[in-house]
C-alpha positions in Angstrom: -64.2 17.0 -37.3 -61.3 18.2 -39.4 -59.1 19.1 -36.2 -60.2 15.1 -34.7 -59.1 13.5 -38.0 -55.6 15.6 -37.7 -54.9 14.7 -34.2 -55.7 10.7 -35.0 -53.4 10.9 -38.0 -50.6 13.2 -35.8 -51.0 10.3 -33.1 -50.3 7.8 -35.7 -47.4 9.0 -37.0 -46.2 9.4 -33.5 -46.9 5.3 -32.2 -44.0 4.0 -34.0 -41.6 6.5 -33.0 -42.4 5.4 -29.3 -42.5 1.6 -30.1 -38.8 2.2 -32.2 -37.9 4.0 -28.6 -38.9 0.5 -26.9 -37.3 -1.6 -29.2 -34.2 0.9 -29.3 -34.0 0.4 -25.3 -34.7 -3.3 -25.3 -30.8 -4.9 -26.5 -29.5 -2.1 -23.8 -29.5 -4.9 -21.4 -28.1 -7.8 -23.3 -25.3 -5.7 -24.0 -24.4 -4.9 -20.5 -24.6 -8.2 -19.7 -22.4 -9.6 -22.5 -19.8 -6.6 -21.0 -20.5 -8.3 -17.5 -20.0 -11.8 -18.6 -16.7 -10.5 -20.1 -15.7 -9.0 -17.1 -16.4 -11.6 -15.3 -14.4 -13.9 -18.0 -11.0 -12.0 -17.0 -11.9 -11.3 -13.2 -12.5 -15.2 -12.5 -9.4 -16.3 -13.8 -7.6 -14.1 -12.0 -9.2 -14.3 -9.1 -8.8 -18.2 -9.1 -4.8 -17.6 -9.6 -4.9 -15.8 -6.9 -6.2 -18.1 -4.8 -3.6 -20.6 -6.2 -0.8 -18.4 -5.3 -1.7 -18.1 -2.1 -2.1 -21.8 -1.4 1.5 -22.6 -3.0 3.3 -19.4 -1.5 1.7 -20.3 2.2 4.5 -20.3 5.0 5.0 -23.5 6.2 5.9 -21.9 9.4 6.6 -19.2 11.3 10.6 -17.4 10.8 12.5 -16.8 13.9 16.0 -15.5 14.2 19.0 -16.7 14.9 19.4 -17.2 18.9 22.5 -14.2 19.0 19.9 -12.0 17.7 16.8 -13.1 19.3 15.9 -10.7 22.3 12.5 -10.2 24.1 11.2 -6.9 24.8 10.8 -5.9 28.5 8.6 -2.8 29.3 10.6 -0.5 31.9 10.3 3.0 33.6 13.7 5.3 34.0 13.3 6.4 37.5 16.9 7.9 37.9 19.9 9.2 35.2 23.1 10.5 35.6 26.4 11.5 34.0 29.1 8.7 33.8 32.2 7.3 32.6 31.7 5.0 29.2 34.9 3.6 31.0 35.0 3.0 34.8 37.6 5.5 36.4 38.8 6.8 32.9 36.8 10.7 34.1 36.5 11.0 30.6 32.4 10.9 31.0 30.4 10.2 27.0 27.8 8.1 29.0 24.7 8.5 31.4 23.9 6.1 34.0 20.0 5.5 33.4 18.2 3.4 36.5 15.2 1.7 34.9 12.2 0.1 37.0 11.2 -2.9 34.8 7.6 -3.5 34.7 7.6 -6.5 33.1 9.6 -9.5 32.2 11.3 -11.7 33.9 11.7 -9.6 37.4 8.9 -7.2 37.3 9.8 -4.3 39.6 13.1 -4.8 39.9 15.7 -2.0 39.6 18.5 -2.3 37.8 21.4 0.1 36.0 21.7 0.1 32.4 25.2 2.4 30.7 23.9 4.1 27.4 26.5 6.4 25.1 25.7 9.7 24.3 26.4 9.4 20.6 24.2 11.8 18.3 22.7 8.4 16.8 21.4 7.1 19.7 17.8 9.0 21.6 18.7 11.2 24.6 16.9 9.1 28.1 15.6 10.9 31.1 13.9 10.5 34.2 10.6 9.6 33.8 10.9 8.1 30.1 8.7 5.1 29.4 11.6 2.7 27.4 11.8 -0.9 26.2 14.7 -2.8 27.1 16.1 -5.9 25.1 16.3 -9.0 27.3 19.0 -11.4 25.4 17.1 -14.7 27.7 20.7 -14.4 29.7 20.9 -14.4 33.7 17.7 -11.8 34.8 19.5 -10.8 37.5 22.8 -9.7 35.6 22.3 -5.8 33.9 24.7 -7.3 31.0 21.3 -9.2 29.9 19.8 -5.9 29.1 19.9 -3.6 26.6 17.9 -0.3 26.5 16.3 -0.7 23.1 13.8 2.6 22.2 11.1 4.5 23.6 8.0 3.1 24.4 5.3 4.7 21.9 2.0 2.3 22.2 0.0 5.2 23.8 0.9 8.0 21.2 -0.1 5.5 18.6 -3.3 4.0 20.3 -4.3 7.5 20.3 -3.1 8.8 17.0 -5.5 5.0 15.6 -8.5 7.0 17.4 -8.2 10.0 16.2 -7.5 8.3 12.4 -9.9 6.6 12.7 -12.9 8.7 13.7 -11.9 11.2 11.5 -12.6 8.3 8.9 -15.9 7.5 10.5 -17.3 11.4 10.5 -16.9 12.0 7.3 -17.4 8.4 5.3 -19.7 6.7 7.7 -20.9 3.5 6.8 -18.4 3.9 3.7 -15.7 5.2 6.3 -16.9 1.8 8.4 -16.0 -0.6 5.4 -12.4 1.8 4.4 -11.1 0.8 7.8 -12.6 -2.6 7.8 -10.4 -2.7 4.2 -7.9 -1.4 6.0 -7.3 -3.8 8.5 -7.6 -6.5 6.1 -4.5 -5.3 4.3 -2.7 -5.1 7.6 -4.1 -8.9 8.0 -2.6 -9.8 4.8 0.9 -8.3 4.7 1.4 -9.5 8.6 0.0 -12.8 8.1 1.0 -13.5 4.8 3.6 -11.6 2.7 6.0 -10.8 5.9 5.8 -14.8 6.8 6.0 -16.2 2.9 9.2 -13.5 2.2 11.0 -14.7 5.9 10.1 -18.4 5.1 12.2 -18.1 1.5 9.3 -17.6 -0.6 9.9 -16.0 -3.7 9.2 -12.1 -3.1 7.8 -10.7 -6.2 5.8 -13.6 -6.5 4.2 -13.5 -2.6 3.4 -9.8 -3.5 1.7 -10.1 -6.6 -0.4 -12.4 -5.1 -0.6 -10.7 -1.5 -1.7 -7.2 -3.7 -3.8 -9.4 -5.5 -5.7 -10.2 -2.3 -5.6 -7.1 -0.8 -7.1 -5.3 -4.0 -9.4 -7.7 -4.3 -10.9 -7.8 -0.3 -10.7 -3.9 -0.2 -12.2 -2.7 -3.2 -14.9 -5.2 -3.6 -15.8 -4.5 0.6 -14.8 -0.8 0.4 -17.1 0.2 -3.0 -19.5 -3.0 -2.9 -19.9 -5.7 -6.1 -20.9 -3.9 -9.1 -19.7 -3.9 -12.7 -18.1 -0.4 -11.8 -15.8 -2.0 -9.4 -15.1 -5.1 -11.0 -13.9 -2.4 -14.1 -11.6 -0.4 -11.4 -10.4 -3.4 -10.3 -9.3 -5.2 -13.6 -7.5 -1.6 -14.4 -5.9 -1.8 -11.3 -4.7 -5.6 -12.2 -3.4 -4.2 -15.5 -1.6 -1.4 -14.0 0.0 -3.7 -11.7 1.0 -6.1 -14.2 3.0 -3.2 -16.1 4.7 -2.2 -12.9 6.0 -5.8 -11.9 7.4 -6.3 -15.9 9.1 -2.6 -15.9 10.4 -3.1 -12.6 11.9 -6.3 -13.4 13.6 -5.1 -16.9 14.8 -2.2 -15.4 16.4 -3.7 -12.5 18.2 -5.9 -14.7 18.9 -3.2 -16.9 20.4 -0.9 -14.1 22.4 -3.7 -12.5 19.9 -3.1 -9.1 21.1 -5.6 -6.7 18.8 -4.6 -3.9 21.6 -4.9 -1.5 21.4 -2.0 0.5 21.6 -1.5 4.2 18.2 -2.6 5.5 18.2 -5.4 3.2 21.8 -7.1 4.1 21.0 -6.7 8.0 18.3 -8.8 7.4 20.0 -11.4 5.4 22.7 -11.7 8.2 19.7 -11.7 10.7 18.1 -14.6 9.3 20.9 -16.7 8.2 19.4 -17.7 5.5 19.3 -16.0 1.5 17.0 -13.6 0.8 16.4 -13.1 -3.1 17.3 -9.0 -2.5 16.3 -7.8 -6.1 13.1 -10.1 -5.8 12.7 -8.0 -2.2 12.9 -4.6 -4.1 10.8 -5.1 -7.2 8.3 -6.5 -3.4 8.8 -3.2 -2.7 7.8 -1.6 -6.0 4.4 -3.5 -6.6 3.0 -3.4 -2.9 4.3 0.7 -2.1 2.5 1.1 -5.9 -0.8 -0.4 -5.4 -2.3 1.8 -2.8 -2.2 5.2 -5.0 -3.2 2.9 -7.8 -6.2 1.8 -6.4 -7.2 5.4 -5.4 -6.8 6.3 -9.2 -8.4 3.3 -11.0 -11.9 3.7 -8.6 -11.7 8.0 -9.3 -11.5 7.2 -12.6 -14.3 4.7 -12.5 -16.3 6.4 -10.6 -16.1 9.5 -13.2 -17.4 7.9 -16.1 -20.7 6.4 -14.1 -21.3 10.2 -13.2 -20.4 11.2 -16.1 -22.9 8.9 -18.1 -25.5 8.9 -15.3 -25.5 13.2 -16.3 -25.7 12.5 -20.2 -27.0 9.5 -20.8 -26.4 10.2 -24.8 -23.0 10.5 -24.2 -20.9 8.0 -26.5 -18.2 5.9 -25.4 -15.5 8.4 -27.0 -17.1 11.2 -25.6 -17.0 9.4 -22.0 -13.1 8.7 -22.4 -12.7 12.0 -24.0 -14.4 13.9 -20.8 -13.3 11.4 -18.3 -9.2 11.7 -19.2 -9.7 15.8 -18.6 -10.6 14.3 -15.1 -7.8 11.7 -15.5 -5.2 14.3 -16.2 -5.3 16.6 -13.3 -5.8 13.4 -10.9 -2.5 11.8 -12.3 -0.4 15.1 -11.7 -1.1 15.5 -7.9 -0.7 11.6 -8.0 2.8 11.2 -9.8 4.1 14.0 -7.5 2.3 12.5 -4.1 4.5 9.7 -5.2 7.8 11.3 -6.2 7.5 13.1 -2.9 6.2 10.2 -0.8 9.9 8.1 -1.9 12.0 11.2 -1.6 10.6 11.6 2.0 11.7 8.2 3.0 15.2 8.4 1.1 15.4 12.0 2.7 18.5 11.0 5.4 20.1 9.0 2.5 19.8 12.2 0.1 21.4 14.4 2.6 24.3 11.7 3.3 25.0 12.0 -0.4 24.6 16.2 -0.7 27.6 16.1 2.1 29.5 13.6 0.4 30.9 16.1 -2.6 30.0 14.2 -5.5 28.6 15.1 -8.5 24.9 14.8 -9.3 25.1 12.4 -12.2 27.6 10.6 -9.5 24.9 10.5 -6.8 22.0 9.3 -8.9 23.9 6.5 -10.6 24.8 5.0 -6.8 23.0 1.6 -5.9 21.0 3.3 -3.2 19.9 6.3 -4.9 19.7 4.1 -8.3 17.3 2.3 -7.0 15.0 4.7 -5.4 14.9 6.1 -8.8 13.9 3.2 -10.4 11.2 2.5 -7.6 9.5 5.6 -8.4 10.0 6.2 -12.4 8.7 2.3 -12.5 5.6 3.4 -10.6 4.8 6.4 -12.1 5.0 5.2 -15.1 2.3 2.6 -14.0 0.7 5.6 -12.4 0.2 7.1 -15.9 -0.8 4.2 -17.8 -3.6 3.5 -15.1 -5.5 6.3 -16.6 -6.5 5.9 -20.3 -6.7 2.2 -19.3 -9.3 1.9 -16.6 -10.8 5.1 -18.5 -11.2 3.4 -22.1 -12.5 -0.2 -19.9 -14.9 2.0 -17.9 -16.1 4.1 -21.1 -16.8 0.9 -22.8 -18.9 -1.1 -19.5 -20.9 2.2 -18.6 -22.1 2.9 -21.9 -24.0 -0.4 -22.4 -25.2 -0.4 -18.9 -28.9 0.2 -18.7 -29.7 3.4 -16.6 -30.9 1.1 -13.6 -27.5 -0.2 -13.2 -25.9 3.2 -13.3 -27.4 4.2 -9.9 -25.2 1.0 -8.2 
């Protein structure tokens, strides 16, 4: 009787501890939602000036160039080559005499002789070489119409896509589905809309804010799925990118950037027509930044959720605290991925300037090199700051989300 009596009086004392642990767990949810509805608060918005932008910043129509510059691409086989004279009857050779089969164009399987320099700039032809010639939309029959332009390379990169692409599919499989689906979208998006806007005289920065806009919104949202975890990557990613489009502005106008380099004035004398240059870097900066940004803001993300899905006690300072360990290692590999990635590209300009004798302060104070600089310092820097802010925005969300919503 005495042992009975204890155990009532033990269970007793033990109800309210298990009602508090109900009532404890019951404002869990509220909470996540208020975080949601405040997500949602600065994701709509944004979303919706997206949406704007790309209704103002619409091509009207589609940019063509200038007739002297306008060629059309002919498909052709070289089916003979041989040494020549740049000059006739000079015998002081420099040229080869190519004899290409055209397989398209105007006079599909005709044969006809195009002269091409030997120069060290210019690709070595031979017999057998798939090419592309330049038809200027002169006489077909007149070789003076022609120009052997490049190589052909469509099979090389059909198969190169395949390969890409299944290697994608084997390892992420449905998820490796909805990455290239993503994938093409951006393609979609910078073809159809920030190439055409820029060409049509659109303002540059502005057409790729909003084109990154899009493509961060389509991708992540398709690639990861709807969730408060995503909409958390993606508003870090918006932050990020609004850091990187203000330092690459004050810093252009602070290093007197013009954006006048090679590239850039061949296609202002293309077009005809003016082509804000710095608006076309700081272009540059924002779109060539957002795809290692995204990669950081989602790993960052996706480390708190696992992170709180393991300790489910863990505070919100405890999340950021463990998550920014994470955070730190990620953002090493990533700031050198992207020093590495622009010095790559800048690689033939670097070793023009090695030659050239100068000093090193001399080299990296030079418009081109100047600017490269900038385009990667600016990014990094927004790089860095992704971090601790998608970190402290994710800490926040996934410690008021109930454990149901954890599992999404």
């Amino acid at each position: 009787m005495g042992r009975a009596a204890a155990r009532r009086a033990r269970a007793g004392r033990r109800a309210p501890v298990t009602g508090h642990g109900h009532s404890h767990g019951g404002p869990t949810a509220p909470a996540g939602r208020r975080v949601r509805l405040l997500i949602a608060a600065l994701l709509v918005p944004c979303a919706l000036a997206t949406l704007i932008g790309l209704v103002v910043l619409w091509p009207d129509g589609v940019a063509t160039a200038p007739p002297a510059t306008a060629q059309t691409p002919v498909r052709a086989e070289v089916t003979a080559a041989q040494a020549t004279d740049c000059t006739p009857g000079s015998g002081e050779g420099g040229c080869v005499a190519l004899v290409v089969r055209m397989a398209d164009g105007p006079l599909p399987g005709r044969d006809l002789v195009q002269v091409v320099p030997v120069e060290p700039s210019t690709p070595t032809f031979g017999v057998g070489d798939d090419v592309v010639l330049g038809f200027s939309g002169g006489d077909p029959t007149d070789p003076g119409s022609y120009q052997v332009v490049d190589f052909q390379r469509s099979g090389a990169l059909v198969w190169l896509t395949v390969l890409f692409a299944a290697a994608v599919l084997v390892l992420g499989s449905w998820r490796g589905l909805a990455a290239l689906g993503a994938l093409v979208l951006s393609f979609v998006v910078l073809l159809g809309f920030v190439l055409p806007a820029i060409l049509d005289g659109r303002d540059p920065l502005a057409v790729a804010v909003t084109g990154s806009c899009v493509i961060m919104f389509a991708v992540l949202y398709l690639t990861h799925g709807p969730s408060a975890r995503t909409s958390t990557a993606v508003l870090g990613t918006l932050v990020s990118l609004a850091l990187i489009g203000v330092l690459g502005a004050l810093f252009s106008v602070a290093a007197r950037l013009t954006g006048l380099d090679e590239q850039t004035t061949t296609l202002i004398a293309s077009l005809g027509t003016g082509v804000d240059a710095r608006g076309l870097l700081l272009a540059g900066v924002v779109i060539g930044a957002l795809g290692v940004l995204d990669d950081v803001t989602v790993t960052q993300t996706s480390a708190v959720w696992e992170l709180r899905r393991a300790d489910p006690g863990m505070s919100a300072a405890g999340l950021f605290t463990a998550a920014m360990r994470i955070g730190r290692d990620h953002v090493a590999s990533a700031v050198n991925t992207l020093v590495l990635a622009y010095a790559g590209a800048s690689l033939p300009l670097l070793l023009l300037f090695s030659l050239s004798g100068q000093t090193l302060g001399d080299v990296a104070t030079s418009q081109a090199v100047a600017t490269e600089i900038v385009r990667t310092l600016v990014g990094s820097i927004g790089l860095v700051a992704s971090v601790p802010i998608t970190t402290a925005l994710a800490a926040v969300v996934a410690r008021r989300e109930s454990p149901e919503a954890l599992r999404v």
